[in-house]
LONUKE-457645 format. One record per residue (C-alpha): x, y negated, z negated; residue number from 1; residue in one letter. Coordinates in Angstrom, 1 decimal, padded with zeros to 4 digits, m for minus. Layout:
N
+--------+--------+--------+-----+--------+
!      x !      y !      z ! num ! residu !
+--------+--------+--------+-----+--------+
!      X !      Y !      Z ! NUM !      a !
...
+--------+--------+--------+-----+--------+
***
This chain:
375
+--------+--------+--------+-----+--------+
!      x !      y !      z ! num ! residu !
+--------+--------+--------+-----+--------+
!  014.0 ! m005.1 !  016.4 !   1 !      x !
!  013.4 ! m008.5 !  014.5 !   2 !      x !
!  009.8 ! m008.3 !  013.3 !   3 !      x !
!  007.8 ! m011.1 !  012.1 !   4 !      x !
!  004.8 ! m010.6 !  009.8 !   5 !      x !
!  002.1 ! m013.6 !  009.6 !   6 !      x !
!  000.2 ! m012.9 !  006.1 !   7 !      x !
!  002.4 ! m011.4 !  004.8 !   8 !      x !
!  001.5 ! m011.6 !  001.0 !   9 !      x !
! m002.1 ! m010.3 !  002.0 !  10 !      x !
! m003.2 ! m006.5 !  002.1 !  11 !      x !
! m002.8 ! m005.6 !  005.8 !  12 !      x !
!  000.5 ! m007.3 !  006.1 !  13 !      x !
!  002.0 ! m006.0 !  002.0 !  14 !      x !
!  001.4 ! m002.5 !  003.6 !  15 !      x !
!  002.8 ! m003.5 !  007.3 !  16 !      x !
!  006.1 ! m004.7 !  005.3 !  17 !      x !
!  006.7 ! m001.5 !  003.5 !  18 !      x !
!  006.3 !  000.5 !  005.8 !  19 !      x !
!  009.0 ! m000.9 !  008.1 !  20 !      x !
!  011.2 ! m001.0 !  005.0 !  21 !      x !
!  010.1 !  002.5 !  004.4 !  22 !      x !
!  011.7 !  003.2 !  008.0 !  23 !      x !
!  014.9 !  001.1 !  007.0 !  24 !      x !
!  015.2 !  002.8 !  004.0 !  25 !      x !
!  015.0 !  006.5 !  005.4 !  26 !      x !
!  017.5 !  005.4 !  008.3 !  27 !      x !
!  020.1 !  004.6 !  005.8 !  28 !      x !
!  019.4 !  007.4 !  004.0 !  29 !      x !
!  020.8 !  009.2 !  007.2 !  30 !      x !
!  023.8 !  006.7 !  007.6 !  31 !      x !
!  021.3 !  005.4 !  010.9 !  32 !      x !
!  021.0 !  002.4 !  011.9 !  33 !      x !
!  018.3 !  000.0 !  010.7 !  34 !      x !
!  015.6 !  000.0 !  013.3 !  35 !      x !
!  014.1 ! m003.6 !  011.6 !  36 !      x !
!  014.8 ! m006.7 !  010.9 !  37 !      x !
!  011.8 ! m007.8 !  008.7 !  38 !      x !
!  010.7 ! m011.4 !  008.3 !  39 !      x !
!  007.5 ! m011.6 !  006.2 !  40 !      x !
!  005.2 ! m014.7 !  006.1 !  41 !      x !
!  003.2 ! m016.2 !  003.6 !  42 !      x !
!  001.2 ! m019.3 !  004.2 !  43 !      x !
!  003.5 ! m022.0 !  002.4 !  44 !      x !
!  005.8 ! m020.4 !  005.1 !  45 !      x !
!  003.9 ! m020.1 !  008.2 !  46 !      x !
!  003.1 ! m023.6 !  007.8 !  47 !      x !
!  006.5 ! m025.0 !  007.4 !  48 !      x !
!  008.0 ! m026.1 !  010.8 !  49 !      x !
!  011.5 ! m025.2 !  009.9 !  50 !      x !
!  010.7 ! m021.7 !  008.4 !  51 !      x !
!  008.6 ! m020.6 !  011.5 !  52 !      x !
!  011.0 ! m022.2 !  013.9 !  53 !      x !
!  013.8 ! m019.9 !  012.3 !  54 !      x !
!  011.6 ! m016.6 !  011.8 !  55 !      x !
!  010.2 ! m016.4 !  015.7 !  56 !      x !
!  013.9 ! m017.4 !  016.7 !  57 !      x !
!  015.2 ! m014.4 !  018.5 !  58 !      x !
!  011.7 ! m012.4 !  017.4 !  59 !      x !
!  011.0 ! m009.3 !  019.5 !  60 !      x !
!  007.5 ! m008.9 !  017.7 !  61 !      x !
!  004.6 ! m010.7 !  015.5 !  62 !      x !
!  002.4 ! m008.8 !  013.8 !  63 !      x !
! m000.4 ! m012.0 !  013.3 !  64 !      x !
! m002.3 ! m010.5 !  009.6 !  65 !      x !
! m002.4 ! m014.3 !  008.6 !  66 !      x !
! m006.3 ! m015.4 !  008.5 !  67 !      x !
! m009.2 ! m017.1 !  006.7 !  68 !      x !
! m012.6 ! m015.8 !  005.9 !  69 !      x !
! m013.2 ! m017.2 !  002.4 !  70 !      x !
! m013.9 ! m021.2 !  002.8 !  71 !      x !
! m016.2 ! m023.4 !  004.0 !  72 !      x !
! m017.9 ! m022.9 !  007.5 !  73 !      x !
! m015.7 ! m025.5 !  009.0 !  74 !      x !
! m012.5 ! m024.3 !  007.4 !  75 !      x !
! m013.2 ! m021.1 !  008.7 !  76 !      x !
! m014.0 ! m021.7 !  012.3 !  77 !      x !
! m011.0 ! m024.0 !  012.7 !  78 !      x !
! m008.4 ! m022.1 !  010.8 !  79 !      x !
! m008.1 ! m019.1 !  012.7 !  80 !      x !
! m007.8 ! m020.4 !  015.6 !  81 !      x !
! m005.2 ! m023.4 !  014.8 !  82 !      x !
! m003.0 ! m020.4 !  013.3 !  83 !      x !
! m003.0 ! m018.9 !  016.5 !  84 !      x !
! m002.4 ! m022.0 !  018.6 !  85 !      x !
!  000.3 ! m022.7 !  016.0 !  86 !      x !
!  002.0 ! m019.4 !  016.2 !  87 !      x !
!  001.9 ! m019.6 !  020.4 !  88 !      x !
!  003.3 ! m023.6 !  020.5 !  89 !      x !
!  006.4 ! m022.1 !  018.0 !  90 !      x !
!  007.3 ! m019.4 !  020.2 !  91 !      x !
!  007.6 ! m021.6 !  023.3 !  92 !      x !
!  009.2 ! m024.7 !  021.7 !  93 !      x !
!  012.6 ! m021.5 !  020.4 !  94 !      x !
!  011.9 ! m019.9 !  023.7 !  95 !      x !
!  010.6 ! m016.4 !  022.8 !  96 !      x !
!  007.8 ! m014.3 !  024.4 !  97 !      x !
!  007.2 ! m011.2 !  021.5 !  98 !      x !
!  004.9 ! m008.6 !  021.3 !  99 !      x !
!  002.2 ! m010.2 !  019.3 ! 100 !      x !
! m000.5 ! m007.4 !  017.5 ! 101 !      x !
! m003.1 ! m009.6 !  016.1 ! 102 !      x !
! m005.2 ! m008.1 !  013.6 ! 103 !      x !
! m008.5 ! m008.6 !  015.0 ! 104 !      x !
! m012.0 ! m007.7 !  013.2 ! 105 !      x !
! m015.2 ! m005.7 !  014.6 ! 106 !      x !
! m016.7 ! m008.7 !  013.3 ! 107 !      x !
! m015.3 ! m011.0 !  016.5 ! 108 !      x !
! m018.5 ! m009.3 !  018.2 ! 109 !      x !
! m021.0 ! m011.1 !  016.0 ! 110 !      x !
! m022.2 ! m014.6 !  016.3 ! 111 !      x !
! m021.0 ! m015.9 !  013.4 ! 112 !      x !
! m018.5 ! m018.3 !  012.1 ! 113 !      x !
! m016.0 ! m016.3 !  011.2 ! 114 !      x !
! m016.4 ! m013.6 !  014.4 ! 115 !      x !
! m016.2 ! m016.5 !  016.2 ! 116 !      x !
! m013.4 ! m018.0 !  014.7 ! 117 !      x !
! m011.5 ! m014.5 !  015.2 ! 118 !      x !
! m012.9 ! m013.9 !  018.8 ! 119 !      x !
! m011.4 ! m017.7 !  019.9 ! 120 !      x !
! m007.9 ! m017.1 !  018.1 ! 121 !      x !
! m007.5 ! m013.7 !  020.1 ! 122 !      x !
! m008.1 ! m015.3 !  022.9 ! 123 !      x !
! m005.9 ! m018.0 !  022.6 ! 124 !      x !
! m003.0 ! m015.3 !  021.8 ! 125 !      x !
! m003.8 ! m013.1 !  024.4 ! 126 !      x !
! m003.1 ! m016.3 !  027.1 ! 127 !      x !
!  000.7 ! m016.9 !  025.0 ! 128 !      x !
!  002.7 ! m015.0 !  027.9 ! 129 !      x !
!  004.0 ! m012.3 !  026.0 ! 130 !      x !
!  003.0 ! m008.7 !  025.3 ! 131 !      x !
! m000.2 ! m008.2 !  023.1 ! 132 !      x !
! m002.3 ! m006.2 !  021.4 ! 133 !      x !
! m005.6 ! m006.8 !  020.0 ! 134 !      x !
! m006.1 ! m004.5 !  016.9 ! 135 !      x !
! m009.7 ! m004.4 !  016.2 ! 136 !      x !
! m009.6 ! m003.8 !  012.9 ! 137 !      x !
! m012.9 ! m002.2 !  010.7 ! 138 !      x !
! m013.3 ! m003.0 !  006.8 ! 139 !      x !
! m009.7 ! m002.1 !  005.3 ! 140 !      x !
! m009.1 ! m000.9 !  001.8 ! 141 !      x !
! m005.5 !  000.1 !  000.0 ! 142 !      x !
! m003.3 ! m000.6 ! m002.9 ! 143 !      x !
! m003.4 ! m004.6 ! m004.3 ! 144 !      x !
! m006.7 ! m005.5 ! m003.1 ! 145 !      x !
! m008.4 ! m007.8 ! m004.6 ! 146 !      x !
! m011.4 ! m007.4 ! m006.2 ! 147 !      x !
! m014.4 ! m009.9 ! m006.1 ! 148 !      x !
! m012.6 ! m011.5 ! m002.7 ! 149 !      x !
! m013.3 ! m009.7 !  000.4 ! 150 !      x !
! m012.9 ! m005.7 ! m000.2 ! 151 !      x !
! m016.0 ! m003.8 ! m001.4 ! 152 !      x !
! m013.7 ! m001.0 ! m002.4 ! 153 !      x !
! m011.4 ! m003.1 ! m004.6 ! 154 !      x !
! m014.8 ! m004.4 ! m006.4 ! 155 !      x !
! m015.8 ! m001.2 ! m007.2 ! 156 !      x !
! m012.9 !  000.3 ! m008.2 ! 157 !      x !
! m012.7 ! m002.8 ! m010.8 ! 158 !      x !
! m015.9 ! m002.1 ! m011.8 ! 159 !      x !
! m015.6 !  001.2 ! m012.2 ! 160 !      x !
! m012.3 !  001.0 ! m014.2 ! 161 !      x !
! m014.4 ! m002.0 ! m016.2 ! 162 !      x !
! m017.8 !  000.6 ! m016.6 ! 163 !      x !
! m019.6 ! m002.2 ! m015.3 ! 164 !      x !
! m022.2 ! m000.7 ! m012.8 ! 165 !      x !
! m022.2 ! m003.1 ! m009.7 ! 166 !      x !
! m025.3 ! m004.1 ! m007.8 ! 167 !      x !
! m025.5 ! m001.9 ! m004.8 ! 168 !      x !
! m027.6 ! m002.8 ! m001.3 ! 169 !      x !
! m028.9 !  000.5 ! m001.0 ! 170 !      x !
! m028.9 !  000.1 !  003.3 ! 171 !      x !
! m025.4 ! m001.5 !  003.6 ! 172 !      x !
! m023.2 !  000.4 !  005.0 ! 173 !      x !
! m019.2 !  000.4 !  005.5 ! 174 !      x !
! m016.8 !  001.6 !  007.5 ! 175 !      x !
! m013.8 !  002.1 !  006.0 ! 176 !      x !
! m009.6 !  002.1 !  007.2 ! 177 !      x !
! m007.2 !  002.0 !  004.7 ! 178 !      x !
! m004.3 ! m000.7 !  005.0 ! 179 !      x !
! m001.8 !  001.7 !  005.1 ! 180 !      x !
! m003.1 !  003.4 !  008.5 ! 181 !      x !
! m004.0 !  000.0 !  009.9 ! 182 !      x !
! m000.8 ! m001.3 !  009.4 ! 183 !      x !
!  000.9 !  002.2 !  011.2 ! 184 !      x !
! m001.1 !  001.4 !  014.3 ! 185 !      x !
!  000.1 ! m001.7 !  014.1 ! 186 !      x !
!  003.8 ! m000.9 !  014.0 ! 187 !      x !
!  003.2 !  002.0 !  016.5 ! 188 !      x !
!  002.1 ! m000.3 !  019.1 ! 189 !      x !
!  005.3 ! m002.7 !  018.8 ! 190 !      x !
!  007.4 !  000.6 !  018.6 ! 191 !      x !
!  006.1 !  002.3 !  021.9 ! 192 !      x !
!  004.8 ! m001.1 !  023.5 ! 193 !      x !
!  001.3 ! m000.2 !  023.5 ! 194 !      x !
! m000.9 ! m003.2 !  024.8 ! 195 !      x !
! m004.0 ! m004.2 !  025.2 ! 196 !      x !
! m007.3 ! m004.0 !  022.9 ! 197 !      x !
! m007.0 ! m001.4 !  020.3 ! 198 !      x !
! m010.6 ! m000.1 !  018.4 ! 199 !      x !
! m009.7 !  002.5 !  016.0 ! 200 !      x !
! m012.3 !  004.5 !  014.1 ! 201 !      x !
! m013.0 !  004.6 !  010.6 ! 202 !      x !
! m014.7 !  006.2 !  007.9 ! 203 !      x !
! m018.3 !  005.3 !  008.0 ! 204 !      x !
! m020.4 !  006.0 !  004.6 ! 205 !      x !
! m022.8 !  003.8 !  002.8 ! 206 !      x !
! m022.4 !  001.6 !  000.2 ! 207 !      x !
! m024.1 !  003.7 ! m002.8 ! 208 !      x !
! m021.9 !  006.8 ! m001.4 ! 209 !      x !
! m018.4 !  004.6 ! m001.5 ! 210 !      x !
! m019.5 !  003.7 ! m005.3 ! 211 !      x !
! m020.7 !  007.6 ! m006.0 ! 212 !      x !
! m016.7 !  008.6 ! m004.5 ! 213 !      x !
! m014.9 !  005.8 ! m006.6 ! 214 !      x !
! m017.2 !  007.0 ! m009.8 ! 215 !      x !
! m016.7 !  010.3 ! m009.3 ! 216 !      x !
! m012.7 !  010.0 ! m009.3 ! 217 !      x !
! m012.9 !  008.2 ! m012.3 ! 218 !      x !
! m014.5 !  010.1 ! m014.3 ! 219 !      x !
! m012.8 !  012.9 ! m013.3 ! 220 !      x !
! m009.5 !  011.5 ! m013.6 ! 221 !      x !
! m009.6 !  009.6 ! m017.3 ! 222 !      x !
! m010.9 !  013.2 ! m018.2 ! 223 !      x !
! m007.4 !  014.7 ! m017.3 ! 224 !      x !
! m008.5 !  016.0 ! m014.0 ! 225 !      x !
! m006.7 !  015.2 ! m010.6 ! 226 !      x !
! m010.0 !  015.2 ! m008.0 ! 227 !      x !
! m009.8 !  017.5 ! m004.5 ! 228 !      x !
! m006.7 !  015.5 ! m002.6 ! 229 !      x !
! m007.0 !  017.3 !  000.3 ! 230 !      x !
! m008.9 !  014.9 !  002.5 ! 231 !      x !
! m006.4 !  012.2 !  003.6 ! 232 !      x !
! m009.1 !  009.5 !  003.5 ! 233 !      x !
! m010.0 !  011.0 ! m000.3 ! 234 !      x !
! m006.5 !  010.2 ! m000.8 ! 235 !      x !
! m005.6 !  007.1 ! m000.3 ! 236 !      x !
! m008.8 !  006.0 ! m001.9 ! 237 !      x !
! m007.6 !  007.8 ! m004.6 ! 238 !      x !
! m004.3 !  006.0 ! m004.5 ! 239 !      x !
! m006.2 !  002.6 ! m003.9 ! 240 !      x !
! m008.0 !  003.5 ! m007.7 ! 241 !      x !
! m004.7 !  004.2 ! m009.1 ! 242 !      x !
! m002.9 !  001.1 ! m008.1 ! 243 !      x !
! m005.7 ! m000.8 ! m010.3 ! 244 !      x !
! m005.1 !  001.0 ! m013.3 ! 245 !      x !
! m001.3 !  000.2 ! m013.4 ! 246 !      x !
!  000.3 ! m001.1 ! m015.5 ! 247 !      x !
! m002.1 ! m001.4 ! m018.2 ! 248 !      x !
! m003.5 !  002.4 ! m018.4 ! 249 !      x !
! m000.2 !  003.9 ! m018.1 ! 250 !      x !
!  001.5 !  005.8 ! m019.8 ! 251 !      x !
! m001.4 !  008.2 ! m020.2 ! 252 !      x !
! m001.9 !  009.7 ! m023.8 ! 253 !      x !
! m001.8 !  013.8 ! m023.6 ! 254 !      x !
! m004.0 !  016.2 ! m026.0 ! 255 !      x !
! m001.9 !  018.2 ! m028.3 ! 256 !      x !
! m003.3 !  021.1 ! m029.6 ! 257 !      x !
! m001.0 !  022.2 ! m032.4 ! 258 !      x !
! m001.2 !  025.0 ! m035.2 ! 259 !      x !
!  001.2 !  027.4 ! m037.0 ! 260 !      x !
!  002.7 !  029.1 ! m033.5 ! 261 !      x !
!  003.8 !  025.6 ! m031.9 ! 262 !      x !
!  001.9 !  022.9 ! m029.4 ! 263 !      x !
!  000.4 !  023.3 ! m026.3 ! 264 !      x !
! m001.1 !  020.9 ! m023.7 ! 265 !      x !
! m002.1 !  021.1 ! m020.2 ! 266 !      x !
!  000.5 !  019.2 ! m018.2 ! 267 !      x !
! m001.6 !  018.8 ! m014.7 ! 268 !      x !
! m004.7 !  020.1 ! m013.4 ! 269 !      x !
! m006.7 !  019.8 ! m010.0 ! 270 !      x !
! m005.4 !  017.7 ! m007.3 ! 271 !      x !
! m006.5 !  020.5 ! m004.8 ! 272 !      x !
! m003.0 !  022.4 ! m005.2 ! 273 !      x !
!  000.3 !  021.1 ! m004.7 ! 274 !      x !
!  004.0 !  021.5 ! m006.0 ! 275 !      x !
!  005.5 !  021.5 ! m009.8 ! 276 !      x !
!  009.4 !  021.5 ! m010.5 ! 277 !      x !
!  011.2 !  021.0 ! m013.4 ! 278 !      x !
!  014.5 !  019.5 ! m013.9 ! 279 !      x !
!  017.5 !  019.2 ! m016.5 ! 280 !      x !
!  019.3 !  015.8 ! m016.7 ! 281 !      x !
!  022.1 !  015.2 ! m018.4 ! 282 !      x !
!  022.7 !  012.2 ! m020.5 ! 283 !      x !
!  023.6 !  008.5 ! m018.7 ! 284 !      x !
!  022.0 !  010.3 ! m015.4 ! 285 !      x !
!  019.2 !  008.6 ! m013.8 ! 286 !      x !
!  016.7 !  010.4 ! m011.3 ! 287 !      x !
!  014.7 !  009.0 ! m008.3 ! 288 !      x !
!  015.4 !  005.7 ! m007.3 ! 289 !      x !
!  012.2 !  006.4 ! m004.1 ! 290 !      x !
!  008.9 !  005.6 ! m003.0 ! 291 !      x !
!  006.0 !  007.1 ! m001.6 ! 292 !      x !
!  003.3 !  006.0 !  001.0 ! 293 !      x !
!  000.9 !  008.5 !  000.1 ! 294 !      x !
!  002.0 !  011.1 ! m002.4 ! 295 !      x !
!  000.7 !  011.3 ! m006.0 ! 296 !      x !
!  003.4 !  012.5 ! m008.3 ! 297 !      x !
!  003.5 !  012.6 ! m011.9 ! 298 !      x !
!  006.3 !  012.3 ! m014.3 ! 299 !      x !
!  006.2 !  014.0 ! m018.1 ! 300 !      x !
!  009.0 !  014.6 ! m020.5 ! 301 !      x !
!  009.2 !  017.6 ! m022.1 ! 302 !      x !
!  012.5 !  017.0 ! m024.1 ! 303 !      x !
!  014.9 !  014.6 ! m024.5 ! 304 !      x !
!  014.5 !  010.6 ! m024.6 ! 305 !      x !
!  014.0 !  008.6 ! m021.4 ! 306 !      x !
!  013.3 !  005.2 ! m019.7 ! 307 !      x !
!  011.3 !  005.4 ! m016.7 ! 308 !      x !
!  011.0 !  002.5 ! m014.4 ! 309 !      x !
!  008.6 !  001.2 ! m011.7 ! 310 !      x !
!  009.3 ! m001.8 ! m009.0 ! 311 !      x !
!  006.6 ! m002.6 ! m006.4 ! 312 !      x !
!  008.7 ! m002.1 ! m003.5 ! 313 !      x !
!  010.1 ! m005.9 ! m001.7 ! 314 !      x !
!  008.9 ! m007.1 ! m005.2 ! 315 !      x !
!  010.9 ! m008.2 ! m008.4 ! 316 !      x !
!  008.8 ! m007.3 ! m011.5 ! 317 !      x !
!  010.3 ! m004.0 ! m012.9 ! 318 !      x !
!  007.8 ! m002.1 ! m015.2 ! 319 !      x !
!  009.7 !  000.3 ! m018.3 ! 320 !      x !
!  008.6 !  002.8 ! m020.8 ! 321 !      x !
!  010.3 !  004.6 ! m023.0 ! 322 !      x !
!  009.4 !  008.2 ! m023.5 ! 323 !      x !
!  010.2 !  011.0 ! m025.4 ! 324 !      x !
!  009.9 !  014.7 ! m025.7 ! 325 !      x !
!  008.4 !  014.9 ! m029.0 ! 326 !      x !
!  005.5 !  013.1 ! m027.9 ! 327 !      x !
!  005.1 !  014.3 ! m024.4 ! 328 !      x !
!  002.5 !  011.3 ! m022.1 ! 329 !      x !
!  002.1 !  011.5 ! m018.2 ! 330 !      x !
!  003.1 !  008.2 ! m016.4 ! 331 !      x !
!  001.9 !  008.5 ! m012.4 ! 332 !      x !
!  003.7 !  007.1 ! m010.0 ! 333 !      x !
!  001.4 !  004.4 ! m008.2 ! 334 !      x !
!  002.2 !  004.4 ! m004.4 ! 335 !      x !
!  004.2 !  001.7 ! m002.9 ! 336 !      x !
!  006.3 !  001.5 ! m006.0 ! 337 !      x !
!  010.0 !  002.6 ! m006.2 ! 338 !      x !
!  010.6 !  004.5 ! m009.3 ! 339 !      x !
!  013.2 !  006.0 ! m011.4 ! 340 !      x !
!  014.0 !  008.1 ! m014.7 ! 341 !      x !
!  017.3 !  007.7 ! m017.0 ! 342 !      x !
!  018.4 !  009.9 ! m019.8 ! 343 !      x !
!  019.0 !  007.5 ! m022.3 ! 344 !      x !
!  019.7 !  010.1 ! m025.2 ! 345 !      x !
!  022.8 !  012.2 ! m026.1 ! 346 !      x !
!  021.3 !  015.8 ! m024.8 ! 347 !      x !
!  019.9 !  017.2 ! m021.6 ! 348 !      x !
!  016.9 !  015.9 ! m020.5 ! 349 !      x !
!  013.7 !  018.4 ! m019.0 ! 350 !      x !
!  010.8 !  016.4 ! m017.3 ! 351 !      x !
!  007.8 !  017.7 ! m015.3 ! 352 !      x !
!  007.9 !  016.6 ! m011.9 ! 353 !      x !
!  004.6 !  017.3 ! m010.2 ! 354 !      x !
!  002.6 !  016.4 ! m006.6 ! 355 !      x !
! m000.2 !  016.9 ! m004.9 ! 356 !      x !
!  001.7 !  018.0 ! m002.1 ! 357 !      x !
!  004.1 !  021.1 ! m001.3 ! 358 !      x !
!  007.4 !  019.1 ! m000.2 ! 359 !      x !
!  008.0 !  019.1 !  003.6 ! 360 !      x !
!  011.5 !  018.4 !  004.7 ! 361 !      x !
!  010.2 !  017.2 !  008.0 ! 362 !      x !
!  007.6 !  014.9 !  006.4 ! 363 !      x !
!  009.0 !  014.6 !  003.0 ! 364 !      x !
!  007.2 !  010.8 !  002.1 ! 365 !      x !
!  009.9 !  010.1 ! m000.2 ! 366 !      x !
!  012.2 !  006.6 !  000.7 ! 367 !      x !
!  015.5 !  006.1 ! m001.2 ! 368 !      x !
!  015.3 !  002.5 ! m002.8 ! 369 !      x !
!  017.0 !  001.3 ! m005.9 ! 370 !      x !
!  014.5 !  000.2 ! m008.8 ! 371 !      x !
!  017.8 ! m001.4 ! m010.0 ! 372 !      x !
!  020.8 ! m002.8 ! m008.1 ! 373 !      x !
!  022.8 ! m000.4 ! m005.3 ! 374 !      x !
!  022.0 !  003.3 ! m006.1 ! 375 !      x !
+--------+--------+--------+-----+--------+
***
């Protein structure tokens, strides 16, 4: 299935695009074939007449993520819209009729400029011809939000990380999705054809709570302590704090407590449970070379010298550090980033592997992906 993704640099449609590589990369895994053919979008491309023309050619779907809701009133009410007529005029001038999902907003229902801008563009997709659905989409959170732009939850979380108090409405009120689920509804309703006007539910809280939750996790955490994972929505706000501390927090210094009898030093603690395995590597080896979508697992060497490495997956920019045994630091893999460990010195190598979560072959949230080159 060729799959088109409008906005594709944005939050919703970052998280859409892994995921369908995610499926790619666990068919392969199983010598399958590749379910998707992705094309992502960003604007520069969207509005290029050749570039669209050759993405929607042969498309069988369009997930629409592409939008404006920071610009001037009049920006705003006609861009939305002219996307939409654009993406519709495209399809019929190469011939194609795909599923379109638009990612819609619960703010189409106020009179506004911008619900109005959104409410007009679905409607103007939903007359294309094709298949449609119309995701209705509450405020969505995840991993590489922005902060300061149009995410509460990314503000905060900079804030927090910054210990710079924000200034909090005490009656607002939020209701949260996070990108990841969003974008698996999304991809659902292309896979089993789902149609029609789509309103999931999300997790309502207050403004003052969301900021007590993000607090809470980072004090906990940047005191060595993993918070209760157990609550799905707990973590993948967890995950979303995480994602804004890397690079620069990582790797994470360790407390050594050392006298006559040796060194001790607590390796992981909290999270609500999980799973810890320890491995020996020999020397040129390299482990991982995977991803997670929602898994929190942390890496520590315990002997040996090593070079772990971290790639935002479908990105470039490879993160290194080189760690060592004798002085033993956590690095934590941040979701959506493949990730890998090579013995680089001349003996075996032990590292610390540990998760929040007891492995599940069935749901094992682990994708094969090289950090570097083929595996």
């Amino acid at each position: 299935m060729k799959v088109v993704i409008t906005g594709a640099s944005g939050l919703l449609g970052h998280h859409a695009a892994v995921r369908l590589h995610a499926a790619n990369c666990a068919a392969r895994f199983n010598k399958l074939p590749e379910p998707y053919v992705l094309i992502p979008l960003d604007r520069a491309q969207f509005q290029n007449d050749a570039h669209l023309t050759s993405a929607l050619a042969s498309a069988d779907a369009v997930l629409h993520f592409a939008g404006v809701n920071r610009a001037s009133e009049a920006e705003v009410a006609n861009a939305n819209p002219a996307m939409a007529t654009r993406l519709i005029e495209t399809c019929e001038q190469v011939g194609v009729r795909p599923h379109i999902v638009y990612a819609n907003s619960t703010h189409a229902a106020n009179d506004t400029v911008y619900g109005n801008s959104k409410r007009i563009a679905g409607a103007i997709l939903a007359r294309g011809g094709g298949p449609f659905t119309d995701l209705v989409l509450p405020h969505i959170f995840g991993e590489g939000a922005r902060p300061d732009y149009n995410t509460v939850t990314a503000t905060f979380i900079s804030r927090a990380i910054a210990g710079d108090p924000p200034a909090i409405n005490s009656d607002g009120q939020v209701d949260l999705m996070h990108a990841g689920a969003a974008a698996q509804m999304a991809i659902d309703a292309i896979a089993e054809q789902k149609t029609g006007r789509l309103v999931p539910t999300g997790r309502p809280m207050s403004v003052s709570q969301l900021w007590s939750r993000i607090l809470k996790f980072h004090n906990s955490y940047s005191g060595g302590l993993f918070p209760d994972l157990d609550d799905p929505f707990d973590l993948a706000l967890f995950n979303s704090y995480r994602a804004a501390l890397f690079p620069s927090c990582y790797p994470m210094q360790l407390k050594l407590n050392s006298d006559t009898r040796g060194t001790l030093f607590e390796a992981a603690k909290g999270g609500g449970g999980g799973q810890t395995f320890l491995s020996w590597t020999y020397p040129g080896i390299t482990r991982g070379n995977h991803f997670h979508l929602d898994k929190v697992e942390r890496f520590l060497v315990v002997e040996g010298d090593a070079i772990i490495r971290i790639r935002p997956v479908l990105g470039d920019c490879v993160w290194q550090c080189r760690v060592s045994g004798q002085l033993p630091v956590a690095i934590d893999m941040p979701t959506l980033h493949t990730h890998s460990i090579e013995n680089v010195g001349d003996k075996e190598l032990l590292t610390l592997f540990w998760t929040n979560a007891v492995f599940d072959p069935e749901l094992p949230d682990t994708y094969a992906d090289p950090v570097l080159g083929a595996i």
